[in-house]
N, C-alpha and C positions, 0 to 999 in steps of 0.2 A: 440866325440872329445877326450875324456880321455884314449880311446883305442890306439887313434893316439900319444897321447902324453906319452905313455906306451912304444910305439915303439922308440920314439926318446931318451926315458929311457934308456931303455937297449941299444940303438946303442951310442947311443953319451955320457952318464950318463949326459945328461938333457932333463929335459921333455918341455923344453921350445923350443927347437930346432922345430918347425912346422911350418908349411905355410897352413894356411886352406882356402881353396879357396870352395866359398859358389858357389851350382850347384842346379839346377831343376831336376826334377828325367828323364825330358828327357834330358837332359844335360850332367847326370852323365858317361853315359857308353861311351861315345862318347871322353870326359876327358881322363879317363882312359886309353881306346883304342890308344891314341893319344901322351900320355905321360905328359896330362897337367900335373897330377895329379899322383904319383906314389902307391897310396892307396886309394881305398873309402871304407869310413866307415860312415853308414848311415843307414837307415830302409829300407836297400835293401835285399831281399829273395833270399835267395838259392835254386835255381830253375836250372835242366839239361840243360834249352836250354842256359843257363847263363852260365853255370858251363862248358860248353863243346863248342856251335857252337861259340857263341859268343867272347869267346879268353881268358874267366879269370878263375882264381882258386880262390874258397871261401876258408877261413883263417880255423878259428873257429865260432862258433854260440855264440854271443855276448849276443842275447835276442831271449826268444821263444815268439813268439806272433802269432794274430790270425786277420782275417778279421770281423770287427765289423759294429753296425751302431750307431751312433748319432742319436739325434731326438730331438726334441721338444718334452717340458711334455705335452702339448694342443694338441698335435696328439692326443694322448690317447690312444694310444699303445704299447704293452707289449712285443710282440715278430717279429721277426723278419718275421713271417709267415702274419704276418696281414698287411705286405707292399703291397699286389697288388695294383698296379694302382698310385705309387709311382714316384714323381718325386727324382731324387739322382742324389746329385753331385759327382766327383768322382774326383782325379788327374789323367791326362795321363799321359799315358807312365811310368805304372807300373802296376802291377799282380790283383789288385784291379778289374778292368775293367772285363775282365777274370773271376774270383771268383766272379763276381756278378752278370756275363751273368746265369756262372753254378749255379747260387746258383737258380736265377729266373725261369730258365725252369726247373731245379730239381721239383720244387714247383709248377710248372704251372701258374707261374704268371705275369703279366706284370708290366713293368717300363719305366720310360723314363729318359736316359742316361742326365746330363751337364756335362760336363768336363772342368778341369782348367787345368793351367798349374803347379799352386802354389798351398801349402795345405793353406795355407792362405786366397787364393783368395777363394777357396770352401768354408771355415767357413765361412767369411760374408757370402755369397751365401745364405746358410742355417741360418744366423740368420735374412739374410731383407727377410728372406720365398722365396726367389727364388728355392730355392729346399725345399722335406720334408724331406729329409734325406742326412746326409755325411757319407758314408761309404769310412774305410781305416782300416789301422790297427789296434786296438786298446789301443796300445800305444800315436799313434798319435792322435787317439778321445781324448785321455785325456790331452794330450798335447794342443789343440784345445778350445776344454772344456773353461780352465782356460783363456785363452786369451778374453773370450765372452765376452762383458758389462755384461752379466745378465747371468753366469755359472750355477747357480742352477736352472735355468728354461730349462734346457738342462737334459738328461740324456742316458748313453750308455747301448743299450739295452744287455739284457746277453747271445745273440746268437754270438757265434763265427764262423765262416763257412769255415774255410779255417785254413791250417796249415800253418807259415810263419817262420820256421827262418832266423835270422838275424845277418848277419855276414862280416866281411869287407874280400873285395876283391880284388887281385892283377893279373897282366897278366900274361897272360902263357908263360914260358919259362925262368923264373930267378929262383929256386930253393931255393937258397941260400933267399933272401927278402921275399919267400913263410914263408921257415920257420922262417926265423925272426917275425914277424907278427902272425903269428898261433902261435908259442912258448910265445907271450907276454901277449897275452890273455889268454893263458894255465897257463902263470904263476900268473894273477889275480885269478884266478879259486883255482888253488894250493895252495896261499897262504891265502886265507879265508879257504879254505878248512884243512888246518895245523892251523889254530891258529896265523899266521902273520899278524899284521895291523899296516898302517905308525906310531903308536903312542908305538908299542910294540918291533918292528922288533930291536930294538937296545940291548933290552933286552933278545929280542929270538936267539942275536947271542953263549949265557951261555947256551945253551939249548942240553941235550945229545939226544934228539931225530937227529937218520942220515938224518932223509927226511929233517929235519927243517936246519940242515947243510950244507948238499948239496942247497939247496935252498938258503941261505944267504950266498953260497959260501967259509965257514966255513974249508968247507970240500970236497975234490975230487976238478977234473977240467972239471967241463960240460961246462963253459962260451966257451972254443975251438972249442962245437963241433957244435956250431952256426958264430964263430968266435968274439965272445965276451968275455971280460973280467968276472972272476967269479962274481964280484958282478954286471951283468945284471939285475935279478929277485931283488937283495937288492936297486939298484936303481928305477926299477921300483914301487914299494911300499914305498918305502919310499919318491917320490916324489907325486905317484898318488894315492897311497891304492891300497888295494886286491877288489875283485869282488866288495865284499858285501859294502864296502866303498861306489865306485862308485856310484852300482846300487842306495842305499839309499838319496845321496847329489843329486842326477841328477833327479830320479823320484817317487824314493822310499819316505819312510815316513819324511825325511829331506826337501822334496822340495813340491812345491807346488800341484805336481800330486797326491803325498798319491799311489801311484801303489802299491798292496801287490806284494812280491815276487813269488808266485806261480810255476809254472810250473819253473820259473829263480833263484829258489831257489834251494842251493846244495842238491847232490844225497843224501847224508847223511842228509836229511832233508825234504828226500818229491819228492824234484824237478830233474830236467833234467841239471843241470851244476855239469858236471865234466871233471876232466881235465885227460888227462894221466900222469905218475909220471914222476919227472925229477931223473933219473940216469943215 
């Protein structure tokens, strides 16, 4: 949702400008496709037959994530390999399904598919023991998690089996909103990545570094060559924060998930988030 409201930043200099219309993940591409919806931004993966038959262009990669399983600690299992014979609930109508047919025959073992429609509707599933297991991303395990009556009697096993990024997507054919979109999340990434956060940015505009000017609009005129005014990237942070903000109020060590950064942690730090420069 901060991603969307990053967009309405920089286009409109308010973040408040959104209309978020809540979708099921079979829901969502059909929205899009349709025009309910002029962006989805959600724990949707960038995957070719998405990216190409289906009609959309992925933005930027918002979070790297991975296919996981949930369990019960009374299973009394450790890895992912000791699920044969496994009941798993799963949400339809997303890549889950798929990555966990191949993860099963990879392994030679058997499972028996429930599917929801909702991730909601799978967590109960798995806590009144209708399944032994909910696999999905494992962002959304932990998101899950916490919702439980009883979260500490749960726990997300540490096989990940599937590469997932995750990134919001627009149709094909407008250019211009592509890159508005892809450039606002570039510019969350750039501005944790420089040293800019909503609580500093007014400060960083005294600042003789050129990247940190051009970015606060300071300096030069890139806001034209999206067709926005230069302080686009100054409003976006200064209404939403930079990456690291987000990531931490939403799932990071601010909110209830505790998620470490990892793999979503910048390149200058380990991880896989970087952005290209703004000049």
């Amino acid at each position: 949702m901060d991603v969307c409201r990053a967009v309405a930043a920089a286009l409109f200099g308010d973040a408040t400008k959104v209309k978020f219309t809540p979708l099921t993940a079979k829901e969502r591409f059909t929205a899009l496709q349709s025009g309910e919806i002029d962006v989805l931004s959600r724990n949707t993966t960038w995957t070719l037959n998405r990216d190409t038959a289906q009609g959309f262009n992925f933005t930027a990669v918002t979070y790297y994530d991975g296919q996981g399983f949930l369990v019960n600690k009374k299973l009394g299992v450790k890895s992912g390999k000791e699920l044969d014979g496994a009941t798993v609930c799963i949400q339809a109508g997303t890549t889950t399904e798929l990555n966990l047919s191949d993860y099963f025959r990879a392994n030679k073992m058997k499972y028996t598919p429930i599917t929801y429609d909702k991730s909601d509707e799978s967590a109960k599933a798995l806590e009144s023991g209708r399944c032994d297991v909910l696999t999905s991303d494992q962002s959304q395990l932990y998101a899950q998690r916490v919702k439980l009556s009883k979260p500490d009697d749960f726990v997300v096993l540490p096989d990940v089996i599937s590469k997932e990024p995750l990134a919001p997507l627009v149709r094909h054919g407008d250019d211009e909103w592509f890159d508005l979109v892809k450039w606002s999340q570039f510019a969350l990434v750039n501005a944790e990545d420089l040293g800019i956060n909503s609580k500093n940015l007014d400060e960083m505009k005294k600042s003789t570094n050129p990247d940190v000017k051009r970015f606060l609009g300071v300096e030069g005129d890139k806001g034209k060559d999206l067709g926005l005014s230069n302080e686009w990237a100054y409003n976006i942070v200064k209404q939403v924060g930079n990456y690291g903000e987000i990531f931490e109020r939403n799932i990071g060590q601010d909110s209830p998930l505790k998620i470490a950064r990892g793999l979503n942690a910048l390149w200058s730090k380990g991880g896989l988030q970087y952005a290209p420069p703004i000049r």
